[in-house]
C-alpha positions in Angstrom: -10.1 -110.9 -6.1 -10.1 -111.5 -9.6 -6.8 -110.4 -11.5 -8.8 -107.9 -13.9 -10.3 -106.2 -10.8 -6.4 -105.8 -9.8 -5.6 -104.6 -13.0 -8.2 -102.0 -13.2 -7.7 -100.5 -9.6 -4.1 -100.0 -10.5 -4.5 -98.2 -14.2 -8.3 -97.1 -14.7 -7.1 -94.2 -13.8 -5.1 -93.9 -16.6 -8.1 -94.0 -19.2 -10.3 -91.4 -17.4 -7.1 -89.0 -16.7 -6.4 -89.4 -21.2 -10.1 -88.9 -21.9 -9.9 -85.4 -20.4 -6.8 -84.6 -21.6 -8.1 -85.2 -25.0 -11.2 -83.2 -24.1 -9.6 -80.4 -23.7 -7.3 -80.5 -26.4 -10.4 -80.7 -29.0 -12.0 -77.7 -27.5 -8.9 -75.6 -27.9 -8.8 -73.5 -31.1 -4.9 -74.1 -32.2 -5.8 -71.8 -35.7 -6.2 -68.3 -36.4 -4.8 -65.0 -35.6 -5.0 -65.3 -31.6 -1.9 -68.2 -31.4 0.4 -66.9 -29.5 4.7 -67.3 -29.8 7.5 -66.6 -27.9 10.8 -67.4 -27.4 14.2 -67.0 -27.7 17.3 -68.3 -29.3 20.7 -67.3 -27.4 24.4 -67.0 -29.4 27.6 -66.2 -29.4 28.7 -63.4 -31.7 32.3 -63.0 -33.1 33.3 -60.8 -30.6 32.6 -63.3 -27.7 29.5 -61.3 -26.7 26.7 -63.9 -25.8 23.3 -62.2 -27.2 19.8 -63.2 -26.6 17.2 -62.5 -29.7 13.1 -62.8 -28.4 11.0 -64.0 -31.6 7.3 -64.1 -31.8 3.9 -62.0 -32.0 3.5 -61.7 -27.9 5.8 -59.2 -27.8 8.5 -59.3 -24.7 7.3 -61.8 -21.9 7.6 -58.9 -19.4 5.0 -57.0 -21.8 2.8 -59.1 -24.1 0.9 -57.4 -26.8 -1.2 -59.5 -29.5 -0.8 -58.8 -32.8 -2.4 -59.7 -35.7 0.9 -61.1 -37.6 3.2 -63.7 -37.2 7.1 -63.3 -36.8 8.7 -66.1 -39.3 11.5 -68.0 -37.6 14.3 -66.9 -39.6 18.7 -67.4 -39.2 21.0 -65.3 -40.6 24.7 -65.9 -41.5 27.6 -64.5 -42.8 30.3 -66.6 -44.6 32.9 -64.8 -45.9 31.9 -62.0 -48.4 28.1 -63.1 -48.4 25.3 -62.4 -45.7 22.3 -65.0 -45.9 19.2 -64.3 -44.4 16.9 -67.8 -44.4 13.0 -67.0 -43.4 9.9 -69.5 -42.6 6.9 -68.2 -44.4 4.8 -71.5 -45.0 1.8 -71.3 -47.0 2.4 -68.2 -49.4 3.2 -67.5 -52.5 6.1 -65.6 -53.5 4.1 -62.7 -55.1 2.5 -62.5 -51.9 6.4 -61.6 -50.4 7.4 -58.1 -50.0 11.2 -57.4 -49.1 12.9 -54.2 -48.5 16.8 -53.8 -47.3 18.3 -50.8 -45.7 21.7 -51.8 -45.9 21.8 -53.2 -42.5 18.1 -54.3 -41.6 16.3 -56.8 -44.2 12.1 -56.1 -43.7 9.9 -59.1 -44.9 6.2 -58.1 -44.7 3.4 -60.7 -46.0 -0.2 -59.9 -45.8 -2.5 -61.9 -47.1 -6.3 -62.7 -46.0 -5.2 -65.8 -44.7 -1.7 -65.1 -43.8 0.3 -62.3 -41.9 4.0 -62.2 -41.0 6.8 -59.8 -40.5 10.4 -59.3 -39.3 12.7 -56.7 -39.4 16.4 -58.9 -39.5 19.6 -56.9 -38.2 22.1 -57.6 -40.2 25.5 -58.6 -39.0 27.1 -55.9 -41.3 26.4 -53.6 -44.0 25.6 -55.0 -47.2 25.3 -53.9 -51.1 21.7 -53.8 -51.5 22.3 -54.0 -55.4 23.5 -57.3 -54.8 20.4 -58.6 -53.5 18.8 -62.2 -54.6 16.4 -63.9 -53.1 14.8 -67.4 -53.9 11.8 -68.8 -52.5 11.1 -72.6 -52.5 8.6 -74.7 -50.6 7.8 -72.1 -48.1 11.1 -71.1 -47.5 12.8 -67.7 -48.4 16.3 -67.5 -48.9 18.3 -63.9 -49.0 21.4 -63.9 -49.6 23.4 -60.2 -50.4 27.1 -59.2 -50.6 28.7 -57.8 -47.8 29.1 -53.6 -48.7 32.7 -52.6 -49.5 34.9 -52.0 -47.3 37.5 -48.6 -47.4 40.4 -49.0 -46.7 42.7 -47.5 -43.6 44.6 -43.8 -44.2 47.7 -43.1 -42.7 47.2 -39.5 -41.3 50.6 -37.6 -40.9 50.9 -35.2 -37.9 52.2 -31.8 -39.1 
């Protein structure tokens, strides 16, 4: 038996098997509004409470529902005095970028022909929505607000 006969027997396989694969992967449509995301990023908050936070346009995984937009991925942070919210909205401008805070929830809604994403961000505390400045910067958006005042304690007497 020749040594290329060996050769193929062993890892022709191997050729046919990555020709498919690659036929199926050009007949899949990876674009448009019916690309589906989930996941989920798990933490620690201060309090020593782990959390789990779902992102993406299926919905839950125990009840997926399509939607037309796209959730952004998006962190946010609080250092100090400051809360910074950081969002991924590729391929928009900033005109295109509309942003509404509550005090403790930070809305970014884009809707564009081409492009659709939203997220409503929980806060980690209030915050002075005055304060608000946001900067946007190859296709990331960066919010970043002052945490809201705090009053101070009262000693209440007893009569």
């Amino acid at each position: 038996m020749i040594a290329d006969d060996i050769w193929n027997d062993l890892f022709g396989g191997f050729d046919r098997m990555n020709k498919r694969i690659e036929d199926m992967f050009s007949q899949m449509d990876m674009g448009g509004s019916d690309v589906k995301t989930y996941g989920y990023t798990m933490y620690q908050g201060p309090d020593g409470v782990p959390h789990v936070r779902e992102f993406g346009n299926c919905g839950s995984r125990l009840a997926p529902q399509i939607s037309g937009s796209r959730e952004p991925f998006t962190d946010v942070t609080q250092e100090g005095d400051l809360v910074r919210a950081v969002a991924e909205i590729p391929g928009v401008s900033k005109e295109d970028i509309s942003l509404e805070c509550t005090g403790n929830v930070l809305s970014i809604k884009v809707d564009t022909p081409g492009k659709q994403f939203t997220k409503d961000l929980a806060l980690p505390c209030k915050v002075d929505v005055d304060s608000a400045r946001a900067e946007y910067n190859n296709g990331l958006l960066e919010v970043t607000m002052d945490v809201a005042g705090q009053t101070k304690g009262k000693r209440i007497s007893i009569e």
